[in-house]
C-alpha positions in Angstrom: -8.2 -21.6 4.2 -9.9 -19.8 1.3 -10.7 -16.5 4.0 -6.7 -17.0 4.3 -6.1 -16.8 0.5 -8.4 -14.0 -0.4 -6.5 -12.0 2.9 -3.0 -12.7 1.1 -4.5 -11.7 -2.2 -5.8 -8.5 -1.1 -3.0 -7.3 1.0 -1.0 -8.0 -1.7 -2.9 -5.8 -4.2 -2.8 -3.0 -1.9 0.6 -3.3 -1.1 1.5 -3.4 -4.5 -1.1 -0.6 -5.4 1.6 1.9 -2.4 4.3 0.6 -4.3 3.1 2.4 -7.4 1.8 5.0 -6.0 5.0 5.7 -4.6 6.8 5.0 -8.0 4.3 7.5 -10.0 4.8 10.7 -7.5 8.2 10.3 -6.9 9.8 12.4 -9.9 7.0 15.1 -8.8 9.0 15.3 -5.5 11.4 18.1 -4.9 11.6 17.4 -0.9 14.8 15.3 0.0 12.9 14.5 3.7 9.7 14.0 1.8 11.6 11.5 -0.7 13.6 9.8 1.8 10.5 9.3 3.8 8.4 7.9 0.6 11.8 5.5 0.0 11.1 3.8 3.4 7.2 3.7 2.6 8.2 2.1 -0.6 10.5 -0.1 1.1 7.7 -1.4 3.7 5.3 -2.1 1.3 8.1 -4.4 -0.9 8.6 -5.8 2.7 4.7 -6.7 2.5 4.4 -7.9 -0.7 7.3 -10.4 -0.2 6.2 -11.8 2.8 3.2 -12.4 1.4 4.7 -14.2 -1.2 6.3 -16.3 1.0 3.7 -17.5 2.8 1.1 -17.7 -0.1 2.4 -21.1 -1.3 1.1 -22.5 2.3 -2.0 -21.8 1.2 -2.5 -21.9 -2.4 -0.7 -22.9 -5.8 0.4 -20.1 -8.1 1.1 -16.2 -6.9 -0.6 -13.7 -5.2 -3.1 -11.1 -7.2 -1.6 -8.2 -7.9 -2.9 -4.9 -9.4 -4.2 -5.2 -13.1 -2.6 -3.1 -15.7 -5.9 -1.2 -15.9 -5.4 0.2 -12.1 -1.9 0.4 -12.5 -2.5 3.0 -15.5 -5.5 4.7 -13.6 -3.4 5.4 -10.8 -0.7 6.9 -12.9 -3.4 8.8 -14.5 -5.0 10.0 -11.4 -1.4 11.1 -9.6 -0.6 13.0 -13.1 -3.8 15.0 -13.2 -4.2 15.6 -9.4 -0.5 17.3 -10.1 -0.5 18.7 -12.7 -1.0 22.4 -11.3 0.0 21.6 -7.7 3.4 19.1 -7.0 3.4 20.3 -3.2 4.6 18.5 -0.4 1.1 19.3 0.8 -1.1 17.7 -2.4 1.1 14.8 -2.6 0.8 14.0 1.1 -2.7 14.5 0.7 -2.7 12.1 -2.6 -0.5 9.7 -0.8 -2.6 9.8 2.6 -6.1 9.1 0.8 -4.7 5.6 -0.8 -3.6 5.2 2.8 -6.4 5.2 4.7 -8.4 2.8 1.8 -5.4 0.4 2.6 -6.0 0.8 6.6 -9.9 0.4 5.9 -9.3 -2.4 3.9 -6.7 -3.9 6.4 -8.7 -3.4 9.4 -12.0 -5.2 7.6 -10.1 -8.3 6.9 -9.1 -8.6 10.4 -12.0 -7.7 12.3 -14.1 -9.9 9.4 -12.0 -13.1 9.2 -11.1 -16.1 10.6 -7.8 -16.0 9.5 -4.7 -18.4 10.4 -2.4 -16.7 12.8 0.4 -16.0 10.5 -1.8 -14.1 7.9 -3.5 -12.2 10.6 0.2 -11.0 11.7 1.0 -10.2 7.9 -2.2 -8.2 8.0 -2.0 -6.8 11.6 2.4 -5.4 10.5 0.9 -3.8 7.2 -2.2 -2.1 8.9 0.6 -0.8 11.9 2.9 0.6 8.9 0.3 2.5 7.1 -1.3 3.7 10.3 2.4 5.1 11.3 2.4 6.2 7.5 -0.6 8.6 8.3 0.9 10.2 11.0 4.3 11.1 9.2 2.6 11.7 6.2 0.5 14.3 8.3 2.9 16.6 8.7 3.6 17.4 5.4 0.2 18.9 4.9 
């Protein structure tokens, strides 16, 4: 149960963490493909996050963590500076692609490394499948 939790929690922070990712390189995107294929990114991970927050209540009171105000603003902070010379489809596919692999890595720990109830391992299992599709579309935009 607690394994279960700390799954939800953390899929739920990185799905989060995609969201505003999304939302902070968006305006830096001049791309109509690009944006319409960051709109259905954004999309998946809101799909993510609200599953998880359906589920959570099965296995614990209160809501499911999501990213601190202090990541939040250091991701903001990170996507501004990493663009502020270069707002390519290239650097922000690269951008975008490094937070997606961290949210594969992560994803792919927490099922190979828990003993998770079938219905959070499925949760997990669908997010790791979207980002790993996310790689490949993101790819060619490089």
């Amino acid at each position: 149960m607690k394994e279960d939790i700390n799954a939800l929690d953390e899929v739920h922070k990185c799905a989060c963490m995609g969201k505003d990712a999304i939302h902070f390189i968006m305006d830096k995107v001049e791309d109509t493909k690009l944006k319409d294929v960051l709109n259905k990114q954004y999309q998946d991970y809101q799909d993510i996050a609200k599953r998880v927050e359906e589920v959570y209540p099965k296995y614990n009171e209160g809501k499911p963590h999501d990213t601190g105000a202090m990541t939040k603003a250091m991701t903001w902070y990170g996507v501004e500076m990493k663009t502020l010379t270069d707002h390519s489809n290239s650097k922000i596919a690269e951008l975008l692609l490094q937070g997606v692999n961290m949210g594969i890595i992560e994803g792919r720990k927490l099922l190979n490394n828990k003993d998770l109830d079938q219905e959070v391992h499925d949760i997990i299992d669908k997010y790791v499948s979207m980002q790993e599709v996310s790689v490949e579309v993101l790819k060619k935009y490089l």
